[in-house]
PDB file of N, CA, C and O in Angstrom, chain B, residues numbered from 101:
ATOM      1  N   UNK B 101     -18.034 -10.062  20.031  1.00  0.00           N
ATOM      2  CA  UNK B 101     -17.389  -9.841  18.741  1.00  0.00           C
ATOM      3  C   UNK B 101     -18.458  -9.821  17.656  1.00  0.00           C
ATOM      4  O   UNK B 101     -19.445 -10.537  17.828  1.00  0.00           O
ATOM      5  N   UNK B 102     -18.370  -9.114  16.610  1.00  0.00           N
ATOM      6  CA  UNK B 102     -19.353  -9.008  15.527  1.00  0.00           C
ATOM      7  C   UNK B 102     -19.168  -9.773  14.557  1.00  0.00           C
ATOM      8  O   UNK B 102     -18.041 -10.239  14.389  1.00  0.00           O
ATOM      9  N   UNK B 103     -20.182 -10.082  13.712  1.00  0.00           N
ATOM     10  CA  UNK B 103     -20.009 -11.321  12.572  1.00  0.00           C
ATOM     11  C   UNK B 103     -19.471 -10.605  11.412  1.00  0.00           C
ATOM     12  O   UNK B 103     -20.109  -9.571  11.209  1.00  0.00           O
ATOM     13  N   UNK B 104     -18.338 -10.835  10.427  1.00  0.00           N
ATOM     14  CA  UNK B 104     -17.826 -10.541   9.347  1.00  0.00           C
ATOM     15  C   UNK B 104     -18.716 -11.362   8.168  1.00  0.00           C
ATOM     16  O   UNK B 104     -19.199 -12.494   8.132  1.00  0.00           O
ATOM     17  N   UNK B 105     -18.692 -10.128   7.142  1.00  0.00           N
ATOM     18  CA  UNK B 105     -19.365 -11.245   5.756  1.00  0.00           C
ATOM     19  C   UNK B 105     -17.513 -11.177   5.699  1.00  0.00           C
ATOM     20  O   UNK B 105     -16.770 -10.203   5.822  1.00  0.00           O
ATOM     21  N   UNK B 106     -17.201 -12.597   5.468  1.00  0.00           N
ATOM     22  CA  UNK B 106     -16.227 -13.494   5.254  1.00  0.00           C
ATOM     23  C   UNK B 106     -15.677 -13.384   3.557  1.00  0.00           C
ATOM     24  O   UNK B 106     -14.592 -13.103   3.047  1.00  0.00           O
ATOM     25  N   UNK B 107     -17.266 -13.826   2.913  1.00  0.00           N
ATOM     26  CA  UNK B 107     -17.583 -13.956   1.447  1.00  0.00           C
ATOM     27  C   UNK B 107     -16.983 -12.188   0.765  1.00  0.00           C
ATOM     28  O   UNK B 107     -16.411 -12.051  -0.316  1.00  0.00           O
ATOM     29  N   UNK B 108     -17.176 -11.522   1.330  1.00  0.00           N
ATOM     30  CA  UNK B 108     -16.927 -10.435   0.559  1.00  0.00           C
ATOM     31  C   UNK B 108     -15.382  -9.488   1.196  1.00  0.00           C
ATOM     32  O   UNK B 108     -15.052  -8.303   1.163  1.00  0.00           O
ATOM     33  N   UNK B 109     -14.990 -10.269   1.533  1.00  0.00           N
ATOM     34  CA  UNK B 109     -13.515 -10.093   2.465  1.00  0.00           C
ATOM     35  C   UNK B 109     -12.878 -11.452   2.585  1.00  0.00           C
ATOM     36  O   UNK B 109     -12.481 -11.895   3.663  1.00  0.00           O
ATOM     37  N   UNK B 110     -12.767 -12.296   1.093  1.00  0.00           N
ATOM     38  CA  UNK B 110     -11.687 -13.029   1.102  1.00  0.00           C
ATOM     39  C   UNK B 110     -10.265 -12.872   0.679  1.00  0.00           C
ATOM     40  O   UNK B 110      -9.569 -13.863   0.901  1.00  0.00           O
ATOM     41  N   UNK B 111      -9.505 -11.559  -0.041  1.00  0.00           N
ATOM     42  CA  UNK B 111      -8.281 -11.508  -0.028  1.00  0.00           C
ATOM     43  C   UNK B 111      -7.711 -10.584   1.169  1.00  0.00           C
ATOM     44  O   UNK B 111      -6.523 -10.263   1.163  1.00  0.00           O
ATOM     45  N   UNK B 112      -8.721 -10.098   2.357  1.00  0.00           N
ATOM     46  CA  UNK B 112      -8.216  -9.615   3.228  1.00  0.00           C
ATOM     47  C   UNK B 112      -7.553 -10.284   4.640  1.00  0.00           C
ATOM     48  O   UNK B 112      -8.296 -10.960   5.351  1.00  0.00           O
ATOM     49  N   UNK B 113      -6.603 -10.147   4.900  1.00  0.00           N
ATOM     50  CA  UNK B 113      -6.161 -10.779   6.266  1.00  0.00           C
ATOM     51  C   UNK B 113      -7.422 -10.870   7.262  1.00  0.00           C
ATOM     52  O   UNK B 113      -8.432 -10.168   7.203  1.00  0.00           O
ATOM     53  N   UNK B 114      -7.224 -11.584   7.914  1.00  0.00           N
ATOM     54  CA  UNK B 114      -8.332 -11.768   9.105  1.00  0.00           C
ATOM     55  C   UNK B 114      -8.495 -10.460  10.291  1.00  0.00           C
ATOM     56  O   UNK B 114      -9.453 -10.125  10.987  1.00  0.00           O
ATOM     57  N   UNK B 115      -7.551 -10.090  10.202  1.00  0.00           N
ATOM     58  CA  UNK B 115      -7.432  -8.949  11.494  1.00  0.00           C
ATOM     59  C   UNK B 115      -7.824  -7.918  10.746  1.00  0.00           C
ATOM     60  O   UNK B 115      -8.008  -6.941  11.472  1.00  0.00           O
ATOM     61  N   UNK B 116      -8.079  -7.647   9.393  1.00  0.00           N
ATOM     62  CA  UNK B 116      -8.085  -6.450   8.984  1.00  0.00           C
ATOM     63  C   UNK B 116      -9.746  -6.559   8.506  1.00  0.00           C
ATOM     64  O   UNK B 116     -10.132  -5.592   7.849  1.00  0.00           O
ATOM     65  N   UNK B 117     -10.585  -7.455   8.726  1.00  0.00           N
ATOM     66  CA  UNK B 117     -11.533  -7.511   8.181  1.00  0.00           C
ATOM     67  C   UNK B 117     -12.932  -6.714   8.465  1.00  0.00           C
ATOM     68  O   UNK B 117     -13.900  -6.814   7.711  1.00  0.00           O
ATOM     69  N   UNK B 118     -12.921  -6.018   9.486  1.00  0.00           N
ATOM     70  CA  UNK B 118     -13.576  -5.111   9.645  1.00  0.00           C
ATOM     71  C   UNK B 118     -13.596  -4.239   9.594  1.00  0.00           C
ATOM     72  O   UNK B 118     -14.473  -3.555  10.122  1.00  0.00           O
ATOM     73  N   UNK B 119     -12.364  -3.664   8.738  1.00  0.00           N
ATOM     74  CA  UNK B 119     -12.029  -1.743   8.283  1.00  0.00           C
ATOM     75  C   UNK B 119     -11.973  -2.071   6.969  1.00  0.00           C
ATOM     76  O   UNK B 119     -11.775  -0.998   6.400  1.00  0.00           O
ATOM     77  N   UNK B 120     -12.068  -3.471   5.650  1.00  0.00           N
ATOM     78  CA  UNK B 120     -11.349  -3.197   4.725  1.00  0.00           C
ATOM     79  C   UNK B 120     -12.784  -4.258   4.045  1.00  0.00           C
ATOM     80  O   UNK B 120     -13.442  -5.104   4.652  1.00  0.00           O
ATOM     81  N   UNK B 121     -12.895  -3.835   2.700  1.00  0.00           N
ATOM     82  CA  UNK B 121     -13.492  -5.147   1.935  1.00  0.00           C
ATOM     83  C   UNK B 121     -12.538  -5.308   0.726  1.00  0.00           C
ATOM     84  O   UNK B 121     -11.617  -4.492   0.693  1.00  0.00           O
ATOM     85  N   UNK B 122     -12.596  -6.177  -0.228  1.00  0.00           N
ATOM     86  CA  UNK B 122     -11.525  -6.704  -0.862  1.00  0.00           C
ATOM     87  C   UNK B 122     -11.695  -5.409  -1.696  1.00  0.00           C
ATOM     88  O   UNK B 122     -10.670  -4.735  -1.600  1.00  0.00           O
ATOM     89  N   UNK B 123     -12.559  -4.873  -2.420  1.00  0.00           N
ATOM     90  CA  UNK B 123     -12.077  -3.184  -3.248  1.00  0.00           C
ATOM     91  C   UNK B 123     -11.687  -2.485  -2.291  1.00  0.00           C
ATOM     92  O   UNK B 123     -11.353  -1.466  -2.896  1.00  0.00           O
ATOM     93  N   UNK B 124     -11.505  -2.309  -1.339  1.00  0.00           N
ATOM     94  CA  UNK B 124     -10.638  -1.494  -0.098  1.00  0.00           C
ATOM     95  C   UNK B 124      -9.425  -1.507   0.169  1.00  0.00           C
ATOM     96  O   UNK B 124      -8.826  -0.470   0.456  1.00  0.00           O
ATOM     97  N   UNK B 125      -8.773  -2.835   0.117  1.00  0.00           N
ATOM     98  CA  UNK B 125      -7.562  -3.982   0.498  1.00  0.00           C
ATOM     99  C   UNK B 125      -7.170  -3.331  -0.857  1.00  0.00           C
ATOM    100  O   UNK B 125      -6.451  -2.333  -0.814  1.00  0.00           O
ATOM    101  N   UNK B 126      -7.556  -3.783  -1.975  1.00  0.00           N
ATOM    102  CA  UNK B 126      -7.327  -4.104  -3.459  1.00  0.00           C
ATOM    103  C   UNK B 126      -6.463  -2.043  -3.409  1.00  0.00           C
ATOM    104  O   UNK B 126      -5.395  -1.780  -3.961  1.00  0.00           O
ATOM    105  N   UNK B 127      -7.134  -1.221  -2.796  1.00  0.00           N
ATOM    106  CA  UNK B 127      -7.515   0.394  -3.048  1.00  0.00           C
ATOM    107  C   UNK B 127      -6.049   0.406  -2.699  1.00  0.00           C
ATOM    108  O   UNK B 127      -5.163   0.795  -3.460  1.00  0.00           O
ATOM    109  N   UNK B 128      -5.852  -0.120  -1.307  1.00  0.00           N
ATOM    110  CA  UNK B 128      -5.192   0.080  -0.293  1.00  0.00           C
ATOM    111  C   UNK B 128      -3.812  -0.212  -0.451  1.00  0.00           C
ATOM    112  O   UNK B 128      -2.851   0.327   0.097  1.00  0.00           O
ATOM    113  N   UNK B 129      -3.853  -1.368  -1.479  1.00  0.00           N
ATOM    114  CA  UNK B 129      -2.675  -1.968  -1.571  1.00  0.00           C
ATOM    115  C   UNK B 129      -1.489  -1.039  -2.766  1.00  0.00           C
ATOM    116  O   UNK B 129      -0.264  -0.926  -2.814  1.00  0.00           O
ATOM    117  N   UNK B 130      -2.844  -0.419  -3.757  1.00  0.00           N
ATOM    118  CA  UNK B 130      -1.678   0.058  -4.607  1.00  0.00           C
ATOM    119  C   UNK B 130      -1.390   1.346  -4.436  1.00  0.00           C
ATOM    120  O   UNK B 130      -0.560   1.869  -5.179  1.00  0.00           O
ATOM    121  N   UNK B 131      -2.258   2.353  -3.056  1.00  0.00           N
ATOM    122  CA  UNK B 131      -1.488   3.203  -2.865  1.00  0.00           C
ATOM    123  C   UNK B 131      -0.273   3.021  -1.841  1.00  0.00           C
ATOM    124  O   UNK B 131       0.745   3.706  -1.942  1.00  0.00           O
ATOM    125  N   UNK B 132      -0.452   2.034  -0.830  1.00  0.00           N
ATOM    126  CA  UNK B 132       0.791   1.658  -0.692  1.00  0.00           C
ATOM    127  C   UNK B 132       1.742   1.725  -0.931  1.00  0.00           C
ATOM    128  O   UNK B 132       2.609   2.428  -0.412  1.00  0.00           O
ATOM    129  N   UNK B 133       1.850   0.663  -2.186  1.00  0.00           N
ATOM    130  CA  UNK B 133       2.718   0.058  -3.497  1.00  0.00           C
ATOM    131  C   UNK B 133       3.148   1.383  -4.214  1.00  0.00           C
ATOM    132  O   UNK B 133       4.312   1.716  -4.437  1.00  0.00           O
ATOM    133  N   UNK B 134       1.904   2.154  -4.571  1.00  0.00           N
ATOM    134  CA  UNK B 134       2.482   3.612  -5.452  1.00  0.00           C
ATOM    135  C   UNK B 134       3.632   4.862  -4.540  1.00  0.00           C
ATOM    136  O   UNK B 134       4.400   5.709  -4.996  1.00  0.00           O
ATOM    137  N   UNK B 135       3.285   4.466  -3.089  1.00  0.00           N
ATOM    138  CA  UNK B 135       4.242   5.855  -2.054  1.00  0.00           C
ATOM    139  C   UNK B 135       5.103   4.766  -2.037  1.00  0.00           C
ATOM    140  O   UNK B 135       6.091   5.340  -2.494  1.00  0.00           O
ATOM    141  N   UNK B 136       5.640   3.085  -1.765  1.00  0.00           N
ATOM    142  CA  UNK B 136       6.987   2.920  -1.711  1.00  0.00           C
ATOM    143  C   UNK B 136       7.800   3.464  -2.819  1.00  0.00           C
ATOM    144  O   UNK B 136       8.808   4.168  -2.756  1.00  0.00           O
ATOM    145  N   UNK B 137       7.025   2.896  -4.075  1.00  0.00           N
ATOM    146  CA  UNK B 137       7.921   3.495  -5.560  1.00  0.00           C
ATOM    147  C   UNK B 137       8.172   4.736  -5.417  1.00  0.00           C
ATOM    148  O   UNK B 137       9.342   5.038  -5.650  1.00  0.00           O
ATOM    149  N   UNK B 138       7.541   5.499  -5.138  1.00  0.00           N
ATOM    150  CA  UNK B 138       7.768   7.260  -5.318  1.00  0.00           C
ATOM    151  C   UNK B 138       8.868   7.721  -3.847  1.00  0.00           C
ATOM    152  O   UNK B 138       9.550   8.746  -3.838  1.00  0.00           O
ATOM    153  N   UNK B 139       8.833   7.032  -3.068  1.00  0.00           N
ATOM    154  CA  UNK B 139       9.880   7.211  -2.011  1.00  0.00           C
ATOM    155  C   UNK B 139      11.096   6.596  -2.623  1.00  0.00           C
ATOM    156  O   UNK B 139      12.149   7.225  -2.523  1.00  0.00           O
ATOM    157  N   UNK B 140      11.087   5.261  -3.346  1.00  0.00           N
ATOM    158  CA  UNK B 140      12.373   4.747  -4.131  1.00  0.00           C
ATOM    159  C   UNK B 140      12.880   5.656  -5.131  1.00  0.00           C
ATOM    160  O   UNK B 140      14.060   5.863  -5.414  1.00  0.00           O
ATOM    161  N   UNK B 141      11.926   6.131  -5.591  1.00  0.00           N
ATOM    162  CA  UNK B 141      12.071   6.959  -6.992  1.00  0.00           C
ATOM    163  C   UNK B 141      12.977   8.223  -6.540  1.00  0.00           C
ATOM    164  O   UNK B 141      14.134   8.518  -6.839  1.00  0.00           O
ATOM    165  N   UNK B 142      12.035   8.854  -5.716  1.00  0.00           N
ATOM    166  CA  UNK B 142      12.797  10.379  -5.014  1.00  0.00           C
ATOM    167  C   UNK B 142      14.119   9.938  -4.681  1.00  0.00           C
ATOM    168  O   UNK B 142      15.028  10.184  -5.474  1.00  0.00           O
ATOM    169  N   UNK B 143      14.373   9.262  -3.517  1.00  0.00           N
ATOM    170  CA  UNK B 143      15.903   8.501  -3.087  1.00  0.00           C
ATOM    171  C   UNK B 143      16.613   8.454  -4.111  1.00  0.00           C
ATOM    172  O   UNK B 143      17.489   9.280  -3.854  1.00  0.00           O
ATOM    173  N   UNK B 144      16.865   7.970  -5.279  1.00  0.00           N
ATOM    174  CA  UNK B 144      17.528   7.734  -6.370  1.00  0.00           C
ATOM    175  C   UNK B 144      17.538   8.880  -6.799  1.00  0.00           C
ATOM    176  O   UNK B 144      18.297   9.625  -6.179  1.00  0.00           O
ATOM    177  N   UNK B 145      16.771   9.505  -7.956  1.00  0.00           N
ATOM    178  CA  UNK B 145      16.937  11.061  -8.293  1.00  0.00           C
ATOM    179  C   UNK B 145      17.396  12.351  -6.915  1.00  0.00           C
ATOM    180  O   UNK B 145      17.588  13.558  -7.061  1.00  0.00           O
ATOM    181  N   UNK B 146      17.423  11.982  -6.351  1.00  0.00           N
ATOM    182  CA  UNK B 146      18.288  12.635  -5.628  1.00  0.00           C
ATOM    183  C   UNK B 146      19.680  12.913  -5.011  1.00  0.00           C
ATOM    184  O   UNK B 146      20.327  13.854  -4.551  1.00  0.00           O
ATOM    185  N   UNK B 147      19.827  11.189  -5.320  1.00  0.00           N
ATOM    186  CA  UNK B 147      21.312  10.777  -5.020  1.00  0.00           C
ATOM    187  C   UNK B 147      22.052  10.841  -6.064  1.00  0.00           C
ATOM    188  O   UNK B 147      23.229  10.482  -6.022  1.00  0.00           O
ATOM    189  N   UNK B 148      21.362  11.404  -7.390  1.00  0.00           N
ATOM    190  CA  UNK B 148      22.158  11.441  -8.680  1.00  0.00           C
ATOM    191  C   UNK B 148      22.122  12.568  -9.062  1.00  0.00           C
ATOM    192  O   UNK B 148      22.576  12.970 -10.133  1.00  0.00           O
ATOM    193  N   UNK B 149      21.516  13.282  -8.138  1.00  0.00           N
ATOM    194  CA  UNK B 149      21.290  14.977  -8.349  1.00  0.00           C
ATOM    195  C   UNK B 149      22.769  15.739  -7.171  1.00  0.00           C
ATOM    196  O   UNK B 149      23.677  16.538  -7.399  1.00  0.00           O
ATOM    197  N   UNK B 150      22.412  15.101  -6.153  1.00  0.00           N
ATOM    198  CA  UNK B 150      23.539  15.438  -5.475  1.00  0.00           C
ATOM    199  C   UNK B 150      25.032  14.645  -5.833  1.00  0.00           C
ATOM    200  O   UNK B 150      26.121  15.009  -5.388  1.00  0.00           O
ATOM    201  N   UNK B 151      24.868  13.801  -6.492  1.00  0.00           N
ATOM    202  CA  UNK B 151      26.391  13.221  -6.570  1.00  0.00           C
ATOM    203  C   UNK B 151      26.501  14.276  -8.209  1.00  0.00           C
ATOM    204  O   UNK B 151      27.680  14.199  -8.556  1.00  0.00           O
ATOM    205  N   UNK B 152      26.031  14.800  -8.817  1.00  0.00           N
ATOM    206  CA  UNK B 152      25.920  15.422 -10.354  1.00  0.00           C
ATOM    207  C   UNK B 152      26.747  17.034  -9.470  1.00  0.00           C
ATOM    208  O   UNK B 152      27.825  17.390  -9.946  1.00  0.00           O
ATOM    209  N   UNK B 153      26.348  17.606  -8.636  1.00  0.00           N
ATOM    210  CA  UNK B 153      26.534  18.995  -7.964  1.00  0.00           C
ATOM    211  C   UNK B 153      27.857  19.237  -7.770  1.00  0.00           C
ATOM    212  O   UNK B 153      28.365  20.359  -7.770  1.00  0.00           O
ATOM    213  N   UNK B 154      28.636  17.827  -7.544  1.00  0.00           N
ATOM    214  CA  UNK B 154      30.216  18.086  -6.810  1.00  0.00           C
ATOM    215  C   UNK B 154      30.806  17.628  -8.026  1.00  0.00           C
ATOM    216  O   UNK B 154      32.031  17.575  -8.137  1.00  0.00           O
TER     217      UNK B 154
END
């Protein structure tokens, strides 16, 4: 197994620490965060687009 700098990968989970450093995690998290909203977002404007049609 290879040694992790620890120090520069402390808000990352442990399993993820060798693909991610905390500006990675940090990157990672709000595009995440930005495609759930925009999948919530679409869902809604859509369900008010199709309930608007009938």
């Amino acid at each position: 197994m290879n040694a992790v700098d620890v120090i520069g990968n402390d808000s990352v989970p442990e399993k993820y620490r060798g693909f991610f450093d905390n500006a990675d995690w940090t990157l990672h998290g709000i595009v995440v965060s930005g495609s759930w909203a925009f999948l919530i977002l679409a869902a809604v404007i859509h369900f008010f687009v199709l309930t608007s049609l009938h």
